[in-house]
N, C-alpha and C positions, 0 to 999 in steps of 0.2 A: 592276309588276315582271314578272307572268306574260308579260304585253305584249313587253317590252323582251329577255326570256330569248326567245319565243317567235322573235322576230325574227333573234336570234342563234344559233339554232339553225338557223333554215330558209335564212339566206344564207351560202351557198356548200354546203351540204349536201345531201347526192344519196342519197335512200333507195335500200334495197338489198333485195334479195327472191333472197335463194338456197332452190334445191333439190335434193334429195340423193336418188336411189334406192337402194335395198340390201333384195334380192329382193324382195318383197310389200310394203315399207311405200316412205313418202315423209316426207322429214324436208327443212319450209321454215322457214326464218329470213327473218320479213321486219321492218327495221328503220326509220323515217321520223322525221322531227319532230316535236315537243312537241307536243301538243294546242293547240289556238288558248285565247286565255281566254274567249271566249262560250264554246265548245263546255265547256269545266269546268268555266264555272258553271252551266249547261243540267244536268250530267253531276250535280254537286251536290245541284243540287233535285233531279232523280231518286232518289239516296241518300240524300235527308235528312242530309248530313253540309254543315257551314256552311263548311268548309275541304276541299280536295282538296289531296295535292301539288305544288309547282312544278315540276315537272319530269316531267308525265306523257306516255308515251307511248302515248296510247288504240290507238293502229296496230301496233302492236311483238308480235311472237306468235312462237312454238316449236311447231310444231307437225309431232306423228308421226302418219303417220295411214297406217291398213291398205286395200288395194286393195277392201277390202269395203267401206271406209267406215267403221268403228269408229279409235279412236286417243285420243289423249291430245293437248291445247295447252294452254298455258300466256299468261295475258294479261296487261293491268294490269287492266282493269275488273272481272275475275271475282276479282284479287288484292284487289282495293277492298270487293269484296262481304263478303269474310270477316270486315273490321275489325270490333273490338268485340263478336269471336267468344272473345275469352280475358282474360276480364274478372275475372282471379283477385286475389285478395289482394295477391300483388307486384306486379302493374302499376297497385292503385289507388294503393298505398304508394306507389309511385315518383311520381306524379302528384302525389301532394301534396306530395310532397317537391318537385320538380322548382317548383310553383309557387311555396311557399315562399323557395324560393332564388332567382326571379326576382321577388319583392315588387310591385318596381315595374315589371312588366310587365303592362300591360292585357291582352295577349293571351294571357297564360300563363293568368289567371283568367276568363275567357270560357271558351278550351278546353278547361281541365280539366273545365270545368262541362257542357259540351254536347256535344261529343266524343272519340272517342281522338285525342289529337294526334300520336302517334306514329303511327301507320297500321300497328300491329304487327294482321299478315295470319297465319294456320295453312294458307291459300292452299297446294294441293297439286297443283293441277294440275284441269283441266276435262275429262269425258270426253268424247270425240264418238262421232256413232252414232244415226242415226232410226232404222233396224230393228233392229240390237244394236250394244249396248256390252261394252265390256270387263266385269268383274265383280269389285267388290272386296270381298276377303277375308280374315282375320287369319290370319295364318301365323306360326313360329319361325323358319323363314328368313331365313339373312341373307345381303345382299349381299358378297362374296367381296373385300375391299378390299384382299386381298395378291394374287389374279388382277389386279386393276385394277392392279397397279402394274408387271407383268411388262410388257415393252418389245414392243410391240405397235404395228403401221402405224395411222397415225391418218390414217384417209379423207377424213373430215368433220370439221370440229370449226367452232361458231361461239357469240359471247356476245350478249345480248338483254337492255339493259338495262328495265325492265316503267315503275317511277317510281323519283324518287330528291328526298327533302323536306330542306332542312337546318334545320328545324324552328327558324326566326328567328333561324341564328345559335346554337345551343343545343347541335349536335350534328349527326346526320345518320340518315337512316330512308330504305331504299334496297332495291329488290327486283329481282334479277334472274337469267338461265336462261342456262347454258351445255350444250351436247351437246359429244359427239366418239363417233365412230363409227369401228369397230376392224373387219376383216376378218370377224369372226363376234359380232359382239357391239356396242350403244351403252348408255352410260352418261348421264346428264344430275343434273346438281345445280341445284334452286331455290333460291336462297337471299334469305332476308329479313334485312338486320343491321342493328339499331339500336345508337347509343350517342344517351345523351343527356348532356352533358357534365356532370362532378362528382357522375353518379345513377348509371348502371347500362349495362348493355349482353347488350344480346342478340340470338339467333343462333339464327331457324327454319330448319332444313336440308331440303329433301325429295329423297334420292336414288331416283333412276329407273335399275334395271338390267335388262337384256333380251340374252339369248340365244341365237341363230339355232339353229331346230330345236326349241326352248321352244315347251309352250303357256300362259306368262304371262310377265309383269313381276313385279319385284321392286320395292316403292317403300317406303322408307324415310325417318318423317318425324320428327326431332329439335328439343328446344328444349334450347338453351344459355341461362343468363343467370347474369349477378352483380355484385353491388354494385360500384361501382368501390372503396371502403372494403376492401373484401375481395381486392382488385387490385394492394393495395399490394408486392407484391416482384415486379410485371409492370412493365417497363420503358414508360413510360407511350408511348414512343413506338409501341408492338404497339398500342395503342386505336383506331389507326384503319384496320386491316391488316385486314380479315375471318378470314384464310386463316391468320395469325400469331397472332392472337388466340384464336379458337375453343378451342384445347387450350387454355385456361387457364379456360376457363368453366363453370360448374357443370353437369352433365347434369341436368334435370328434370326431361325426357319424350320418351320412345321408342316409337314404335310402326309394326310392320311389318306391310305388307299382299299379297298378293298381286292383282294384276290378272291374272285369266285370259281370256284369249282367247274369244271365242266360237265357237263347232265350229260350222268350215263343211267345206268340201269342200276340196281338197286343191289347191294351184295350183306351179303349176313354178317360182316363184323363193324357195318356203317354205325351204326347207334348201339353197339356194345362197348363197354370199361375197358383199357389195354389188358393184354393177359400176360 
């Protein structure tokens, strides 16, 4: 299957690698085909995980980065690193319910047993930086989400799908990063959403706000999740909407950081508009 997806991805398909300056930083979007399946299984045994998604894109990256070299990207491989990072009470429930209700599935009771099948990621993003990095910090701060809504030139804007699993037919488990960049300021949302069908559905959010003239980022990382039982006066057809769905899901967990900048010297396109 990996084989036959893999094929249909790469013919006629023309990776793409954009770059965006806006004073001191550089924001690249570069996009390509699916991983080959030797390289996932290769990718696999490295993680000791006995399944990887079908639809990963190991090439696929977001990435901000400052003319010193510090910055923030976003991959699939470092999103893959996190799984099996939130190993709480609801997602073991879910699993066995999920297998249950596939009885006669051999592979629902393998997975449940040996991995997360879901690929649910806390994946927030990867710092860059051999001589300094950014520095993260907990702050009250929050990102300004009635600013973001004011009608504002959009410079930049691009989406970056990471992997996307439809976990046998069962549902779907899907990670990906959009930017857009405004005259004084960019925005970015990570987003991880799972639903598994007739069990639950959930929704890691990690927003990225930044500034011009700031010395840090703003990043904001949420879990949504809820029973679909719980879902019943949601119009079942919102289940498979990210963007539609999310306001109906439970808030779990919130937490806000600041990334500060590291104190360098001063450069001429720090507090000037993207050009």
């Amino acid at each position: 299957m990996l084989a036959n997806l893999s094929a249909m991805m790469t013919h006629g398909f023309k990776s793409s690698k954009q770059d965006f300056i806006f004073g001191p930083w550089k924001v690249t979007a570069a996009k390509t085909h699916i991983m080959k399946s030797k390289d996932i299984e290769r990718l696999g045994e490295e993680m000791h995980m006995p399944s990887l998604p079908e639809m990963l894109f190991g090439d696929n990256v977001l990435r901000i980065q400052h003319t010193d070299g510090y910055g923030i990207e976003f991959n699939a491989i470092d999103a893959l690193k996190r799984v099996n990072n939130m190993q709480d009470s609801v997602k073991v429930a879910c699993a066995q319910e999920w297998q249950e209700s596939r009885a006669d599935s051999e592979h629902s009771k393998e997975a449940v047993k040996h991995y997360d099948w879901t690929y649910t990621t806390d994946y927030r993003g990867t710092l860059l930086g051999e001589d300094q990095q950014m520095r993260a910090t907990e702050t009250l701060e929050r990102i300004d989400m009635e600013k973001l809504k004011a009608r504002e030139q959009i410079m930049f804007f691009d989406d970056v799908l990471l992997f996307e699993d439809e976990l046998h037919d069962h549902g779907v488990s899907m990670i990906s990063v959009k930017i857009r960049v405004m005259p004084t300021s960019f925005f970015l949302l990570l987003r991880f959403f799972l639903r598994v069908d007739g069990v639950l559905i959930r929704i890691n959010d990690t927003r990225l706000y930044h500034e011009t003239g700031k010395n840090y980022m703003i990043r904001e990382f949420s879990t949504r999740e809820s029973k679909i039982s719980e879902l019943k006066n949601v119009p079942a057809a919102l289940y498979t909407d990210p963007n539609e769905i999310a306001q109906h899901l439970t808030l779990k967990l919130t937490e806000c950081e600041k990334l500060e900048l590291p104190e360098t010297g001063p450069h001429p396109g720090d507090t000037e508009a993207p050009q």
